[in-house]
C-alpha distance (Angstrom), angle and dihedral (degrees) to the residues before:
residue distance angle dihedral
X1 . . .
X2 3.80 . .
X3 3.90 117.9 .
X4 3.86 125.9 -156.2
X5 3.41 118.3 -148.3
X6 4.16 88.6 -114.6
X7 4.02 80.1 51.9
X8 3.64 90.9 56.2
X9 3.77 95.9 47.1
X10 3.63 95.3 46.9
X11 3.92 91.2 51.3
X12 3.65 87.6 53.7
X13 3.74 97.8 34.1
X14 3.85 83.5 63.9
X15 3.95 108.8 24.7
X16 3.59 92.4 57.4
X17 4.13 134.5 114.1
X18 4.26 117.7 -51.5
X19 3.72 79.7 -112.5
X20 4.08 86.2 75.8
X21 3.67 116.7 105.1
X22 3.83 127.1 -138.9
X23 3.76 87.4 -119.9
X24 4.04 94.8 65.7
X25 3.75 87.5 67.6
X26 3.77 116.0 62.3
X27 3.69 145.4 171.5
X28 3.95 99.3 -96.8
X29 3.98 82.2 57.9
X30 3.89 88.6 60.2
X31 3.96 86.2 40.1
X32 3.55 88.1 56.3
X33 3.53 97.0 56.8
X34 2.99 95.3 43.2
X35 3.53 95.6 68.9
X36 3.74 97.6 50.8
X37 3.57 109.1 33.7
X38 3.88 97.5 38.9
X39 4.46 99.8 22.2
X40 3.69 89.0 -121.0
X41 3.90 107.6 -177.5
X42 3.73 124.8 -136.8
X43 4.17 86.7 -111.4
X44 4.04 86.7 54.5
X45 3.93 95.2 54.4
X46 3.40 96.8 49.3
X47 3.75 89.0 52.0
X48 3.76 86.2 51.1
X49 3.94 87.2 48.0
X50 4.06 92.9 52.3
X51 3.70 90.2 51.4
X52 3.88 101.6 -94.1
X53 3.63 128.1 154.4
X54 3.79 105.0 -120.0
X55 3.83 115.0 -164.7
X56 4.45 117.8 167.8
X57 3.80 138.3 -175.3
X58 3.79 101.9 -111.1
X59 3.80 112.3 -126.0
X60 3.91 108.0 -110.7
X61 3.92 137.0 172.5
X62 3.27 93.3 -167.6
X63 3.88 111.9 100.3
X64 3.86 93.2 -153.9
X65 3.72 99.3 55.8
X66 3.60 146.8 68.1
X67 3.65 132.0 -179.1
X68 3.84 133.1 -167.9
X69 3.96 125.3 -165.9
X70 3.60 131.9 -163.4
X71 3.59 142.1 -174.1
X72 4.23 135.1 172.1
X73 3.81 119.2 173.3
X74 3.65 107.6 -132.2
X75 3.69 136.3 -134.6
X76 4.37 110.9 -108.6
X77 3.77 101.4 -57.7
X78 4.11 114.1 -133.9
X79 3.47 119.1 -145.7
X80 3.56 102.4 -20.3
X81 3.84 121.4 -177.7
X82 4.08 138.0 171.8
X83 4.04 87.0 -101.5
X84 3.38 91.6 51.2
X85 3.85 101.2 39.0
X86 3.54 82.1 57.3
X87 3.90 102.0 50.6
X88 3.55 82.6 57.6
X89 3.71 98.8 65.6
X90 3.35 98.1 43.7
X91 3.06 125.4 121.8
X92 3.71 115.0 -148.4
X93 4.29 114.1 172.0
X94 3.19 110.2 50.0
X95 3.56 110.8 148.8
X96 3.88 97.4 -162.5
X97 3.98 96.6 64.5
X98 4.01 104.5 99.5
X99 3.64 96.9 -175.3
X100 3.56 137.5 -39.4
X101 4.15 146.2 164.8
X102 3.74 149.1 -173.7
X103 3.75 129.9 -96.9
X104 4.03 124.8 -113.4
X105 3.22 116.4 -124.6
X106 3.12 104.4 -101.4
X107 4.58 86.8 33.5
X108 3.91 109.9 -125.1
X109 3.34 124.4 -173.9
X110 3.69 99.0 -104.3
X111 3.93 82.8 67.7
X112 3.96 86.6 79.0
X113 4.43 102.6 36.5
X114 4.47 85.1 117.5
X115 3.79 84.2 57.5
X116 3.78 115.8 94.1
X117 4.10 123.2 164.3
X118 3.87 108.1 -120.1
X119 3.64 125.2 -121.7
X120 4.26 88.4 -112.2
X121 3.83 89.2 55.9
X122 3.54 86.0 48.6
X123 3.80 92.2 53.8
X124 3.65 88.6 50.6
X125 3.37 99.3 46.6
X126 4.05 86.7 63.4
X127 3.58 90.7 78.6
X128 3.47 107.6 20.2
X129 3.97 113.0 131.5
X130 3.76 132.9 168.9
X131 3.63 102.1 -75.7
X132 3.56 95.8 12.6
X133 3.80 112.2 64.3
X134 3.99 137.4 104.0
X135 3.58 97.2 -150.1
X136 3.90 107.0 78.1
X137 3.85 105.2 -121.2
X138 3.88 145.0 142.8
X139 3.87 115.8 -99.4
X140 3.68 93.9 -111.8
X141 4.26 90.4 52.9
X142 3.85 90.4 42.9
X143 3.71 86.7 59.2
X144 3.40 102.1 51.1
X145 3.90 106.4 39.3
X146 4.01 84.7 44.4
X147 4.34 74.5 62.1
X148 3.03 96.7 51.8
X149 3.81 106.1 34.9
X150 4.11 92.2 55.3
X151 4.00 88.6 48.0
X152 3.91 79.9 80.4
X153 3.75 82.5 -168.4
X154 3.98 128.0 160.9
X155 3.85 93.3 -79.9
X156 3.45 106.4 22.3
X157 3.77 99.4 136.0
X158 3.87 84.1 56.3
X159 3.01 98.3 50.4
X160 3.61 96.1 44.4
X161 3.22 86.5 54.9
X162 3.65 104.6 52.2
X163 3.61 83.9 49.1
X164 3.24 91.1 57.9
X165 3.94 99.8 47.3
X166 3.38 96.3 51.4
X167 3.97 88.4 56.1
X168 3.63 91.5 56.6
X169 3.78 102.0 43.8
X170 3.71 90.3 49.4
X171 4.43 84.1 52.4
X172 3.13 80.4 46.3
X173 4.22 103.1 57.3
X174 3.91 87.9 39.2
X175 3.67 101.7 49.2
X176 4.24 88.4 47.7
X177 3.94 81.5 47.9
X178 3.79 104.3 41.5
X179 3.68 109.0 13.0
X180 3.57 126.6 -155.3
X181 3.51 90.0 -0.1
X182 3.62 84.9 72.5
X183 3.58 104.9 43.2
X184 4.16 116.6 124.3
X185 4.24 123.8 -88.1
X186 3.83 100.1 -148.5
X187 3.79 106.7 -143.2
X188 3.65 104.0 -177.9
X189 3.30 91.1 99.9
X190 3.94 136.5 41.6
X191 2.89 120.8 -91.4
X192 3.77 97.3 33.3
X193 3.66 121.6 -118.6
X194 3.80 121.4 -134.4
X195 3.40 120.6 -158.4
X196 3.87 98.2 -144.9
X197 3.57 93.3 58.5
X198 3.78 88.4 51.2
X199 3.76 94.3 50.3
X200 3.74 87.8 47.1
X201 3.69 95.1 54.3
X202 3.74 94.0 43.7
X203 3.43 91.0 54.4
X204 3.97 96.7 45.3
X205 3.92 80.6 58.4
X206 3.98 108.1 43.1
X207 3.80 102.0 102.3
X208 3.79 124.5 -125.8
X209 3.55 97.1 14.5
X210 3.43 102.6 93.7
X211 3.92 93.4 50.2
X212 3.90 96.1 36.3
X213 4.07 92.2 47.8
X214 4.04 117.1 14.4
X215 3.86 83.9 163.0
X216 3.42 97.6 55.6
X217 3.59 99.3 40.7
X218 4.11 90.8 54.2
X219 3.75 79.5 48.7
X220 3.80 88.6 58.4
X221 3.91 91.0 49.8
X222 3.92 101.6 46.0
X223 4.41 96.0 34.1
X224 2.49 121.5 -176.4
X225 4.05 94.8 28.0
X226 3.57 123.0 66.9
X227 3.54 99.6 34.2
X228 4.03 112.4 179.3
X229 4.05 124.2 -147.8
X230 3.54 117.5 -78.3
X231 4.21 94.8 38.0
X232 3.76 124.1 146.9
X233 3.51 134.7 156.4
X234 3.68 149.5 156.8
X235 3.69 139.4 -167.1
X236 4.09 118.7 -125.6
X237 3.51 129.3 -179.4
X238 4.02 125.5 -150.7
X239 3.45 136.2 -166.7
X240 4.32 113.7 -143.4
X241 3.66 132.4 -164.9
X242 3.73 94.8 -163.5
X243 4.41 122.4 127.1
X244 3.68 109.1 9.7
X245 3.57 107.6 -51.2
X246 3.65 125.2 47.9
X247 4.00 110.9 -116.5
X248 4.06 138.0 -176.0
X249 3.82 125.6 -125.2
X250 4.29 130.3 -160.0
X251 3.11 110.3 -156.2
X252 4.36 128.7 179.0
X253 3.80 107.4 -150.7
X254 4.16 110.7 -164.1
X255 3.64 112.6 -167.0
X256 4.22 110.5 -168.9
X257 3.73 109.2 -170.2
X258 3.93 109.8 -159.3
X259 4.12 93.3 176.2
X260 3.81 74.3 137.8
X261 3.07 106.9 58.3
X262 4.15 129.0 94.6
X263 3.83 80.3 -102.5
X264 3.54 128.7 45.1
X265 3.49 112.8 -120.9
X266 4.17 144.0 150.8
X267 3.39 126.7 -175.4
X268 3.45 136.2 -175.5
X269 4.04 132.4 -165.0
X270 3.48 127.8 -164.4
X271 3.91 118.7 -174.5
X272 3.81 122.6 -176.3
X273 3.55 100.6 -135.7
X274 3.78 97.0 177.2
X275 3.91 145.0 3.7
X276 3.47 138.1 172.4
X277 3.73 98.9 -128.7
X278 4.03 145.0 -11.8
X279 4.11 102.9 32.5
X280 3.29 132.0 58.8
X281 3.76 103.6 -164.9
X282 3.69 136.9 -27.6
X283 3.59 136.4 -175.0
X284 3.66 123.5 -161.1
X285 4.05 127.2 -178.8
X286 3.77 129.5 -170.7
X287 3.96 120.0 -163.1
X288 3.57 144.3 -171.8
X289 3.56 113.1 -167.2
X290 3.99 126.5 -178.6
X291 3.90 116.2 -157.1
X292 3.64 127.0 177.0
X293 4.22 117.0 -115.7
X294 3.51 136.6 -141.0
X295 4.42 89.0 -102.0
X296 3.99 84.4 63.0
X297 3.87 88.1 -109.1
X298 3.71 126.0 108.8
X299 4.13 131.5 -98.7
X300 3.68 117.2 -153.4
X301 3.71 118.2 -155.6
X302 3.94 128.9 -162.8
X303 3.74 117.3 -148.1
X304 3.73 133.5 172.7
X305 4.03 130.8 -177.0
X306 3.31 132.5 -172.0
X307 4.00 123.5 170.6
X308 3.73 122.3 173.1
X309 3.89 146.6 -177.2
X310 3.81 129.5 -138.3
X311 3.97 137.3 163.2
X312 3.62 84.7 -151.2
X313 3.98 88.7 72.1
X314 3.81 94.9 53.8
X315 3.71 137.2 72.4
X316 3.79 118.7 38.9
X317 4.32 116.4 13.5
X318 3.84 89.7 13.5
X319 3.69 96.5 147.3
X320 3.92 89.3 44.5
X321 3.94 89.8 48.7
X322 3.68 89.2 41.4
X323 3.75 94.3 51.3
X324 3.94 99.7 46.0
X325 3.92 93.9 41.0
X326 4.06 89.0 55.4
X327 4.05 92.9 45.3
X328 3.96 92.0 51.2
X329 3.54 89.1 41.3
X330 3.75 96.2 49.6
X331 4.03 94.5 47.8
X332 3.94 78.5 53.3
X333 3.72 91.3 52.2
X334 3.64 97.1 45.0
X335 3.97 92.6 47.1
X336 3.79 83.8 54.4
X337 3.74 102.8 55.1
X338 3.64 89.7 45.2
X339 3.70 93.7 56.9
X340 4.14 93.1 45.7
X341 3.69 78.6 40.3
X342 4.10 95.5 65.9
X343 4.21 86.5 28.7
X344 4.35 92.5 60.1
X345 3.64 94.7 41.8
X346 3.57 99.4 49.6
X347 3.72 120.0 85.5
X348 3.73 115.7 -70.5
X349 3.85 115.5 -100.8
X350 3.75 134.6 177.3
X351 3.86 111.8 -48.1
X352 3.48 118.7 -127.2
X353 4.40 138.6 -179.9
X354 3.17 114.6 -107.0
X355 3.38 145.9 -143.0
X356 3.87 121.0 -76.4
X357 4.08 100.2 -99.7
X358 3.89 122.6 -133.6
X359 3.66 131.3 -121.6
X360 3.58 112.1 -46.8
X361 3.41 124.1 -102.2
X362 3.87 97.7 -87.4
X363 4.02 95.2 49.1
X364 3.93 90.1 52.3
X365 3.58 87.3 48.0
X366 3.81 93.3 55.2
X367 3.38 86.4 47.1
X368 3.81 97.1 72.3
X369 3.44 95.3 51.6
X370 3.85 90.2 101.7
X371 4.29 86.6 53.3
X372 3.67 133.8 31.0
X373 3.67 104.8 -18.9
X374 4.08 91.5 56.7
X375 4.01 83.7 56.1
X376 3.52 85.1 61.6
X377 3.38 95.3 45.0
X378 3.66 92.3 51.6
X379 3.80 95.9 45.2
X380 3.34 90.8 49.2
X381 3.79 89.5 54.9
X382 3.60 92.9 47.0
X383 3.75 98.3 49.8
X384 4.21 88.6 48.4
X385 3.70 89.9 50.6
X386 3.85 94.2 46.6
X387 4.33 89.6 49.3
X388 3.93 85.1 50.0
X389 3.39 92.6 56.1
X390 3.87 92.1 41.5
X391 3.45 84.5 55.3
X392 3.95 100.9 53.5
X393 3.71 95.4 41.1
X394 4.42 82.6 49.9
X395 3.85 84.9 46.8
């Protein structure tokens, strides 16, 4: 990942000895980086400054992903803790979870008894091969549910299903053992797609966080090894009605509470480390960060990230695809930081857990691109092609 010289400075500005004051790290820092790790303008800063809610497309040359970044500067912050920094990112009414849960430590089976395969899955399954399958799966798993799907026995969507559970609690146990060693290849489709190499790349593109948090980044990279103070994290699973087929997530959320610290900060990571269909990987962070100002006080400063890759926003009307995923997304995005926004700076009240969240706003986006939003797309591609040809015949 590239570093900036303001990058730098900030990393060491905040990663260095307990000794370190919050005074030594200070808004223009932040402003700096800004600037060259997420191509803030001059115009978007001093929105930032007045109080604005500044959410932008992230630049990409990779066809398959999209990335949205946002960042409000908040009001003095009472009491603030991980619990509560939490609560107020949640999500709690979205219609399109059906069901969903969170993994034991170590997962069991009984972890996944709300999840049931659906009949379309089931369909798909039938003639699913490596290379050639809808449902995103390792070879070995395409194999065997394709087995057990075209039995069309009595029982086949149990036993499917089964099948199926016991593949993902046994994911589940490695990838808590071994990390990102253990992560899933998806090999219904050529090439393959690993999942480490997406999580890598995600994070080598999520501004801030490599300048903000070095620690927790190489963290990220080398989980579950070289875990810092103030880790915790669990693994959920959700099942999602969004596009036209209803699909199921993992996700690992990492919460890393630096209260601490010579600078406030929370952050939390969550990585999609598996889904049936429509993503590939995404990685989204949400930070609070604390820097000292010019009037000797403090300025705290919301930001949220979330960056994700799809096959479904390649190949033919990728730019279109590309352009209205990242607009719905960042409406998303800025709805969300003005909720937390009113949630942190009111006064503090008893924390509470959580649900486990869905998708984030980018992966439920994708999602539709089967339904409504690929309308869109499509109108929108045949009302350009008709003013071209306006245009020529005019011409």
């Amino acid at each position: 990942m590239n570093r900036s010289k303001a990058a730098i400075l900030l990393a060491i500005l905040i990663l260095g000895t307990a000794s370190l004051v919050p005074a030594q790290v200070t808004g223009d820092d932040l402003r700096k980086a800004l600037r060259t790790t997420a191509q803030f303008t001059d115009a978007e800063i001093e929105s930032l400054d007045h109080g604005e809610i500044v959410v932008k497309v992230l630049k990409s040359k990779e066809k398959r992903q999209i990335g949205v970044f946002g960042i409000v500067r908040l009001q003095q912050v009472p009491g603030l803790s991980v619990v509560r920094f939490r609560e107020a990112l949640a999500q709690r009414s979205n219609k399109s979870v059906v069901t969903g849960g969170r993994f034991s430590s170590p997962p069991v089976i009984d972890d996944l008894r709300a999840l049931k395969l659906d009949k379309s899955d089931l369909d798909d399954l039938k003639s699913c091969e490596p290379g050639n399958c809808k449902l995103k799966l390792p070879a070995e798993m395409i194999t065997k549910l394709r087995e057990v799907a075209a039995a069309d026995a009595v029982g086949v969507q149990s036993d499917a299903t089964r099948l199926f559970s016991q593949f993902l609690v046994g994911y589940v146990a490695d990838y808590t053992a071994r990390g990102n060693a253990a992560l899933a290849v998806y090999d219904n489709e050529t090439p393959p797609v690993r999942i480490a190499d997406e999580q890598h790349h995600l994070l080598e593109e999520s501004p801030l966080i490599d300048s903000l948090a070095p620690e927790f980044v190489k963290y990220l990279e080398a989980f579950p090894a070289a875990a810092p103070a103030g880790i915790e994290s669990t693994v959920d699973w959700t099942k999602l009605t969004f596009g036209l087929k209803p699909f199921m997530t993992v996700t690992h959320s990492i919460s890393y509470d630096q209260a601490d610290r010579g600078s406030l900060r929370y952050l939390i990571a969550t990585r999609q480390i598996y889904a049936t269909r429509y993503v590939d990987s995404s990685l989204a962070l949400s930070m609070f960060v604390r820097v000292a100002a010019e009037t000797g006080l403090s300025e705290d400063y919301l930001i949220f990230t979330d960056v994700s890759r799809s096959d479904a926003l390649g190949g033919a009307l990728s730019g279109i695809k590309r352009s209205v995923v990242g607009a719905e997304a960042s409406s998303r995005v800025n709805e969300l930081l003005q909720r937390a926004k009113t949630k942190l700076e009111a006064s503090p009240h008893e924390d509470r857990q959580p649900e486990p969240d869905p998708p984030g706003f980018i992966e439920s986006t994708i999602a539709t691109l089967g339904g409504p939003i690929m309308i869109t797309v499509l109108a929108v591609f045949v009302l350009a092609t008709l003013y071209i040809a306006v245009r020529k015949y005019r011409t």
